[in-house]
N, C-alpha and C positions, 0 to 999 in steps of 0.2 A: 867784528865779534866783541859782545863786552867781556870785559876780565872780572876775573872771581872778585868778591870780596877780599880785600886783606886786612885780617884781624891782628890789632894789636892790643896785645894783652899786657901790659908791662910799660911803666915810664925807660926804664932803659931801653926796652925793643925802639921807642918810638924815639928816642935820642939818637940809636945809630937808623933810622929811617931817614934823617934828617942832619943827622952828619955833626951831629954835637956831641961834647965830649959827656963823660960817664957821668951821672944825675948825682948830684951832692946829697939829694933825699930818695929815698926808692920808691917815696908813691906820692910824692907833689914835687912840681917842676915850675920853675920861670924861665919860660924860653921869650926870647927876643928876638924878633923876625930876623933882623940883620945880623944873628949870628948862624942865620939854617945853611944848609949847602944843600941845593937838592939835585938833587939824582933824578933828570928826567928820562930815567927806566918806568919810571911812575909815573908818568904822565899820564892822564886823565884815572889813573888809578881810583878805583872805589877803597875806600879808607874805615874800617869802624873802629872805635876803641873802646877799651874797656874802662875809663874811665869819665870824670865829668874832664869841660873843655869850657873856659871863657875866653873870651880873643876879642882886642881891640882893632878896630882898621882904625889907623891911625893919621895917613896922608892922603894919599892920591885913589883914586876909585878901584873895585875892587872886583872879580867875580868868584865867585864860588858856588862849585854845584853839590847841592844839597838834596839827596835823595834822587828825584829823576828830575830835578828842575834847577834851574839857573838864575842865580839873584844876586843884583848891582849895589854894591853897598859905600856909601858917600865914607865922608872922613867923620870920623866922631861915634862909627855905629859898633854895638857892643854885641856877640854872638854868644849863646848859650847853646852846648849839649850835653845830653843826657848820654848815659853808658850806653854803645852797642848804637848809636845813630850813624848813617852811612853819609862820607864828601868825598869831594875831589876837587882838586885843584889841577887846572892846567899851567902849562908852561908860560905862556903872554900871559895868566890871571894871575901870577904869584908874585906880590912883592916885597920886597926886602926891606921893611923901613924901620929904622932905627926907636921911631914912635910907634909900633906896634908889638903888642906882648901877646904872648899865652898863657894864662893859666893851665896845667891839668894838674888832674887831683883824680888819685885811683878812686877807687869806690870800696877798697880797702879801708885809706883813712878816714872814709867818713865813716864809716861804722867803728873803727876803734878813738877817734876821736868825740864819739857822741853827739856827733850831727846828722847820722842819719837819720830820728824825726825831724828834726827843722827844715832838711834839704825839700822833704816831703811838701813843704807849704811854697818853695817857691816853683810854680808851675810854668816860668819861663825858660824852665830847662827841657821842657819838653815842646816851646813853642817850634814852630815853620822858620828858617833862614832868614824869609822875608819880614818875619814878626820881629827884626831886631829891633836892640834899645838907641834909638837916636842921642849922642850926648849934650851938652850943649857945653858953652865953654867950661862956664862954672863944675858943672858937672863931674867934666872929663878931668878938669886940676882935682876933685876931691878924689873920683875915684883913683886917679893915677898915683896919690899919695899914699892911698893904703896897698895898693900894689907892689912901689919899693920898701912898704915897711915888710911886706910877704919878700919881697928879691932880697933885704938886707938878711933877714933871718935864714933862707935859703941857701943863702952865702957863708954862714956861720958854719962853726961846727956841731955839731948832733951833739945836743946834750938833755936830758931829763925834760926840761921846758921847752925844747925846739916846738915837742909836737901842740903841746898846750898854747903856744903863743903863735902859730900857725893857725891854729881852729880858730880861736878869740877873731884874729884880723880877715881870717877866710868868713866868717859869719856876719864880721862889720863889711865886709865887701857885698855880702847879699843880701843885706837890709838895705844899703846902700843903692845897690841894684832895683830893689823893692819900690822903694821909694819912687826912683826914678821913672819907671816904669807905670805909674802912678801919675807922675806928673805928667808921663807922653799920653797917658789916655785922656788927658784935664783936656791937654793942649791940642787932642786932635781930636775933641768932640763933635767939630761936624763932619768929619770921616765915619767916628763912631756912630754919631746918629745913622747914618747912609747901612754903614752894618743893622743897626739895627732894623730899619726900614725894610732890608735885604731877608733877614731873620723872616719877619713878620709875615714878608710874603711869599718866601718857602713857606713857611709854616701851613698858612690858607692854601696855599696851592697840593700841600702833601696832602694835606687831610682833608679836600675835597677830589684827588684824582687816585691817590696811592695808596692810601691807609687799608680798605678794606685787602690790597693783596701782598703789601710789604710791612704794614702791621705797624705801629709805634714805631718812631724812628727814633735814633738812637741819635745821642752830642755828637757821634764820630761823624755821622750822617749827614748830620747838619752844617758842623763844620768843614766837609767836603764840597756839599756844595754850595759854601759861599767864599770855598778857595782859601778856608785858615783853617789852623790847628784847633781842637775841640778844647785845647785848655784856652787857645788866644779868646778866641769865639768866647766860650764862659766869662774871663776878665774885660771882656769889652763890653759885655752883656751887665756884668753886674757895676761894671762903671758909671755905665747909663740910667739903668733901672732899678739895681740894688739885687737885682733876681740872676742868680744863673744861666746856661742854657735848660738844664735838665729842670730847674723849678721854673723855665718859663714852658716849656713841652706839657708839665705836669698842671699850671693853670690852666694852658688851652683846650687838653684835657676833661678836665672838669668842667670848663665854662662850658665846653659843647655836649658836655654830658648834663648837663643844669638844660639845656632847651631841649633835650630827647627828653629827660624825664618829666616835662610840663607838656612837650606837642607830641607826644605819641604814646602809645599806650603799650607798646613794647615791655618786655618784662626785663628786668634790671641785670638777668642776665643776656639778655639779645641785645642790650644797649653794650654791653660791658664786651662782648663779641664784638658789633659794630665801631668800637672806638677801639678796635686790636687788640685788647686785651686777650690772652690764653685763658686765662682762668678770670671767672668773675670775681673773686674774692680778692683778687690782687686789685681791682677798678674798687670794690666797695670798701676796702681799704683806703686807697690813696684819696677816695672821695672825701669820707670821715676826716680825713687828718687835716686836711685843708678846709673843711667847709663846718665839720664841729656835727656834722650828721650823717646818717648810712642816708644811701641812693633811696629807699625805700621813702625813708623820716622825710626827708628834704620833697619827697611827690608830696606825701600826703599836708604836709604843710603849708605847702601853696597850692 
C-alpha cells in the first residue's frame, strides 16, 4: 500500500527528519549528506517540502525517486526543486558522502529577501529529476566555492547582513547554474536536435489525428509526450530554434491555417473551429500578430 505524502513545512521539521541538530537559520540550511542519520521508518517514504531544494550527487551513483519514476544520476549531477514537488529515497539508494550538499531555502526567504521575481526566470527548478545539470570538473570547483561561501555565512551568527549576503551568493549560485545549463544544451545538441525531431513529429501526427477531438494541445501535452517537463521541452526548443514550445504550436498554427485559407473556401470561422480553436476571435487574433494581417486580409491577398 503506498504511504501518504509527508509534508514538510519548516527547515527545522526537516532537520530532525534527518537527524541533524537545530538549523542555525530558520529558512536556509546547508546540510552535508555525511552529517544526515536516517531513520529508515521512512523508507521509501513520499517526501514534499515546502521549500526550494539544490542537491549535489557528489561520488558514487545514485537513485532517487522522483514523482512516480526512478532516475540514475552519475557523480557531478545537480538536482533542482521547486516547493511542494514530491521524492523518495530508499534505503541501498541513499548515500552519505562527505562531497554532497544540500541547499534548502524556504520560500519564505525568497520573498523577503527580494528574489522571488528572479527565482521566477530560472525554470530548471521546475525541470523532471532526469533533466539534471551534469557538472563538469571545472564547473563543479566553481560551483562548490560559492556553496562554502553560503556554509561559511550559515555558520556565523545572525546578524543585520546574514540575510543580505545569503541572497547576493544564493543568486550568484543560480546564474551560475544558468549558465551551466546553457552550456549542457550547446554540449548535447545532437540529443537536442533528436528532441527536436521528436517535437516535430508529434506535432504532424497531433494535428493530423487528434486536433479536431482534443482541440489545441497544450506545452504540458507535449512535454508528456516526448517524456520531459514542459519547461525542459521549451529550453531545449529554444536552444535549438530560438522559438519556444508554445511559439512553435502557435507557427504551426498558422502555417496550417495560411493553406485552409488559399485551398478551401471555408469561412474563417470553420477554419478557426477546424484548427481547435473555441472562439474564432482568439485564431484571427493569433493570426494577425504573427503574420501582420487578419485571416480575411492574408485570403484576399493571395
Amino acid at each position: 500500500m503506498e504511504k501518504n505524502i509527508l509534508a514538510i513545512k519548516t527547515i527545522t521539521d526537516l532537520h530532525d527528519l534527518f537527524g541533524l541538530p537545530k538549523p542555525k537559520h530558520p529558512l536556509i540550511s546547508v546540510v552535508r549528506h555525511s552529517d544526515l542519520v536516517m531513520d529508515f521508518n521512512y523508507k521509501d517514504q513520499r517526501i514534499s517540502l515546502e521549500m526550494y531544494l539544490i542537491s549535489l550527487k557528489g561520488s558514487q551513483e545514485a537513485v532517487l525517486k522522483y514523482g512516480r519514476n526512478k532516475y540514475d544520476f552519475q557523480e557531478g549531477s545537480l538536482v533542482f526543486m521547486a516547493p511542494n514537488q514530491v521524492f523518495s529515497f530508499s534505503e541501498t539508494e541513499f548515500s552519505q558522502s562527505k562531497n554532497e550538499w544540500t541547499i534548502l531555502v524556504h520560500q519564505d526567504f525568497i520573498h523577503s529577501s527580494g528574489l522571488s521575481q528572479a527565482i521566477q526566470h530560472y525554470q530548471f527548478f521546475n525541470y523532471e529529476a532526469n533533466e539534471a545539470l551534469h557538472l563538469s570538473d571545472g564547473e563543479k570547483t566553481s560551483i562548490t566555492e560559492i556553496v562554502q561561501k553560503i556554509e561559511k555565512e550559515y555558520h556565523q551568527n545572525i546578524d543585520k547582513h546574514t540575510d543580505d549576503i545569503m541572497s547576493i551568493n544564493l543568486e550568484s549560485l543560480l546564474k551560475y547554474c544558468q549558465r551551466f545549463y546553457d552550456r549542457q544544451f550547446i554540449t548535447r545538441r545532437n540529443l537536442n536536435k533528436g528532441v527536436l525531431v521528436e517535437f516535430e513529429q508529434y506535432l504532424n501526427a497531433y494535428f493530423q489525428n487528434e486536433l479536431t477531438t482534443k482541440g489545441i494541445p497544450s506545452v504540458g501535452q507535449c512535454g508528456a509526450a516526448l517524456n520531459l517537463s514542459p519547461y525542459y521541452l521549451s529550453d531545449v526548443l529554444k536552444a535549438e530554434t530560438g522559438k519556444s514550445t508554445k511559439e512553435h504550436i502557435d507557427l504551426y498554427l498558422v502555417n496550417k491555417a495560411k493553406g485552409l485559407l488559399l485551398q478551401s473556401k471555408d469561412s474563417i470561422s470553420g477554419i478557426a473551429y477546424a484548427l481547435g480553436f473555441e472562439y474564432p476571435n482568439h485564431f484571427s487574433k493569433l493570426f494577425k500578430a504573427k503574420t501582420g494581417l487578419s485571416p480575411s486580409e492574408y485570403r484576399s491577398y493571395n
